[in-house]
C-alpha positions in Angstrom: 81.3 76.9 95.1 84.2 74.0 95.1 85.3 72.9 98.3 88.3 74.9 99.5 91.9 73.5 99.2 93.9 73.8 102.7 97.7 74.6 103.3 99.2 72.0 105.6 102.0 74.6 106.9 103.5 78.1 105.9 106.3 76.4 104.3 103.9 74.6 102.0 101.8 78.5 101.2 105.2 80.3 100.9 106.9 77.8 98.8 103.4 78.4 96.2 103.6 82.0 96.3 108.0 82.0 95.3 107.6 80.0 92.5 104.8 81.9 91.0 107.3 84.9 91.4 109.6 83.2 90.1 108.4 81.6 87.1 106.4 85.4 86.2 110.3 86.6 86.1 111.5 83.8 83.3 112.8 86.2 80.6 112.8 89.4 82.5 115.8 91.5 83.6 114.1 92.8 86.8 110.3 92.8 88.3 109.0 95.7 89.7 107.1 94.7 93.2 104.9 96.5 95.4 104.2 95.5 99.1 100.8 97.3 99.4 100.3 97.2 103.3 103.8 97.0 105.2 104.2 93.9 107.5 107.5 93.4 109.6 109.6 92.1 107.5 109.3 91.2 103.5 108.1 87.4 103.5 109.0 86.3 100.1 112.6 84.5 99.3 113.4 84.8 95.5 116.9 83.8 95.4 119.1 85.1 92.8 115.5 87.1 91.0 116.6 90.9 91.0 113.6 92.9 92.1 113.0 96.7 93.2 110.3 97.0 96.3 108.3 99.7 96.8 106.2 99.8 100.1 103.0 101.4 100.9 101.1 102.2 104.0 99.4 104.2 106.3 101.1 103.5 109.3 104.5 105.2 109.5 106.4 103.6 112.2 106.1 100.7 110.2 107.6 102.0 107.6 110.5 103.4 109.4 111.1 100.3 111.0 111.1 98.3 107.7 113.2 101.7 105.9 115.9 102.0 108.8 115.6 98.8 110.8 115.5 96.0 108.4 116.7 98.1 104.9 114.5 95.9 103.1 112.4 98.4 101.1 114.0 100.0 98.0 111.0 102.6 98.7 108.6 103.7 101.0 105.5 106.0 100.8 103.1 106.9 103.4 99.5 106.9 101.5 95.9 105.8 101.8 95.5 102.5 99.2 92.8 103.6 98.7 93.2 107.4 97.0 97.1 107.4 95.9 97.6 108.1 92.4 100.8 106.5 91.0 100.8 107.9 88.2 101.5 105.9 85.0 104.1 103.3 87.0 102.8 99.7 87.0 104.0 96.6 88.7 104.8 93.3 88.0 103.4 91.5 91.1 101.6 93.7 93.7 102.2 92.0 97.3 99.0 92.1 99.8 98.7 90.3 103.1 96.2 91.0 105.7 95.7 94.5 105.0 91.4 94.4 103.2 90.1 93.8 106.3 90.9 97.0 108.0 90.0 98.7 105.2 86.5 100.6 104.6 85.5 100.4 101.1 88.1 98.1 100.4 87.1 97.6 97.1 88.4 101.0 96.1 91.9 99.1 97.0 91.7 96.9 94.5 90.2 98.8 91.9 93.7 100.8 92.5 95.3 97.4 92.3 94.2 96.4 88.9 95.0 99.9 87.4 98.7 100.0 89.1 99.2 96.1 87.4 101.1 95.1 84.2 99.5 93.0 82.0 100.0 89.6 82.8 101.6 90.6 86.2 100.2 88.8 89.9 98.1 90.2 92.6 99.0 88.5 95.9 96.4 88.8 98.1 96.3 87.2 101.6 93.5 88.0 103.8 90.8 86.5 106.7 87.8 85.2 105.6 84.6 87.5 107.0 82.6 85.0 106.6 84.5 82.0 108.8 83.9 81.0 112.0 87.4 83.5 113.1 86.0 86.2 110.6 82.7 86.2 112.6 84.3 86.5 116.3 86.9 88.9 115.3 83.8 90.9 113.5 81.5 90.5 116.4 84.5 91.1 119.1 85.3 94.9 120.9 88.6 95.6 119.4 90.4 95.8 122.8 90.1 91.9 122.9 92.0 91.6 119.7 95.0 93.0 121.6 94.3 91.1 124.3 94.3 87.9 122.2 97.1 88.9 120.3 99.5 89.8 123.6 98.7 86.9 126.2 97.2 84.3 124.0 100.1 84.6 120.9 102.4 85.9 122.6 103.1 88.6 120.7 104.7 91.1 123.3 104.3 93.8 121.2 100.6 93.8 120.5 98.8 96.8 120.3 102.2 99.3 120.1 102.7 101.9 117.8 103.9 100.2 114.2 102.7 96.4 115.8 99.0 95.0 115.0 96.3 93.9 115.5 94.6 97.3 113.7 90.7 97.7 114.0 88.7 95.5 111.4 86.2 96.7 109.1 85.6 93.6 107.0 83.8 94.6 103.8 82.1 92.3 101.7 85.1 91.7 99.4 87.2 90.1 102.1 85.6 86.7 101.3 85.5 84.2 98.7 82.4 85.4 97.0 83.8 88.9 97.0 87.3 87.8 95.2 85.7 85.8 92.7 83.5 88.9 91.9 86.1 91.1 92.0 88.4 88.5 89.2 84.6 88.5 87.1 84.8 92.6 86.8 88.1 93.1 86.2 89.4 90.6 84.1 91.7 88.2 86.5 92.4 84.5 86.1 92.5 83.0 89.6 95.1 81.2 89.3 95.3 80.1 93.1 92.5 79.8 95.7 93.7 78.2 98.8 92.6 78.2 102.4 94.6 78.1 105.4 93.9 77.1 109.4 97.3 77.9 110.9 95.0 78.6 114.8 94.0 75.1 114.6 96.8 73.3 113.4 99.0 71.2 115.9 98.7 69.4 119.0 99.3 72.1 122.0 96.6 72.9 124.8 96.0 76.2 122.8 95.4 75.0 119.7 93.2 72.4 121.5 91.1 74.9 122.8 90.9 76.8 119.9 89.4 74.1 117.6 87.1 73.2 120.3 85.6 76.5 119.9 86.0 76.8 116.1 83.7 73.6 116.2 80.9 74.9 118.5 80.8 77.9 116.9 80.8 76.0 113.4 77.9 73.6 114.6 75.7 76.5 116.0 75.8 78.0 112.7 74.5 75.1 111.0 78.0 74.8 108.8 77.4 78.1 107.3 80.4 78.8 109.4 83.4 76.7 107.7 85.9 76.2 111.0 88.9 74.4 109.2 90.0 77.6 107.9 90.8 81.3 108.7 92.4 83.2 105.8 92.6 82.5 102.3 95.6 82.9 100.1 95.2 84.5 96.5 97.3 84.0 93.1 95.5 86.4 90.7 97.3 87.2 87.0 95.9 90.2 84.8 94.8 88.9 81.7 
């Protein structure tokens, strides 16, 4: 497998994922978009590209709070990924960020994915790597220490509430590089971008410090079959 090309910042990852929006829209009067898996807030800026966004997930208090709240959804449905039926409506560019890994049978996801696509439309996918050194704690660590993590160690005051991650991980076999890559083989996808990304270890604070220092151990104990310099892995994928 080639060596893995790293994102130096999110600026760097989102400014890849726009402009492969944006040049799928050259010639088009509107795209169609589905964010499969509501976040807080829709991450994407396409400027002056006219797009309709549909949003699907499980949890509704995240909905609500992306439907009345922020009023950035066009549409929102409260359904399982993994067994709605859409019905003949396809999508140009289906939106998916961190969302596989808490998924059992995951693979059922993006079966759904590939039917719900146009061709020639984009799968986004953005998702932890099972099978990196942060992919093996989070896998081999009680859930309750995710919160934990998430609230004292991020900062993220809202950890654990209703509508907020973390959500428990399952981590199928798909949520990896060798999973994707099977997954592009069976269904006829191009992979048109395969980048990692290490935002926990980037910078120079006491946290990140400590953070690498573990990443390291954990790599070295493993022999280097745990890679440490990355955590997630960002997806470009066009229907061919």
């Amino acid at each position: 497998m080639t060596e893995l090309e790293l994102f130096r910042s999110f600026n760097e990852e989102d400014d890849l994922l726009q402009s492969s929006v944006m040049e799928l829209f050259d010639g088009k009067s509107e795209l169609n978009i589905l964010e499969a898996g509501c976040g807080q807030h829709w991450p994407l800026n396409l400027g002056a590209i006219k797009y309709k966004l549909t949003g699907i997930d499980l949890d509704q208090d995240a909905l609500a709070h992306r439907l009345h709240v922020l009023n950035d959804l066009d549409e929102a449905i409260v359904a399982d990924l993994r067994t709605l039926d859409l019905g003949n409506r396809k999508f140009d560019v289906i939106y998916n960020a961190f969302v596989l890994e808490h998924v059992e049978n995951a693979a059922l996801v993006l079966d759904n994915f590939s039917r719900w696509l146009k061709p020639g439309g984009l799968i986004i996918l953005k998702l932890p790597d099972r099978n990196s050194v942060f992919g093996f704690i989070t896998n081999a660590t009680p859930f309750f220490i995710h919160v934990l993590y998430h609230k004292y160690f991020l900062a993220r005051e809202n950890a654990g509430k209703p509508g907020f991650g973390p959500y428990p991980t399952h981590y199928d076999p798909i949520v990896s590089r060798n999973g994707i890559r099977a997954f592009c083989d069976t269904h006829g996808f191009k992979m048109r971008e395969e980048r990692g990304f290490g935002p926990y270890v980037i910078g120079k604070s006491m946290k990140k410090r400590l953070v690498r220092i573990v990443a390291v151990a954990v790599s070295a104990l493993s022999l280097g079959r745990l890679p440490w310099k990355h955590n997630n892995l960002t997806y470009v994928l066009q229907k061919e």
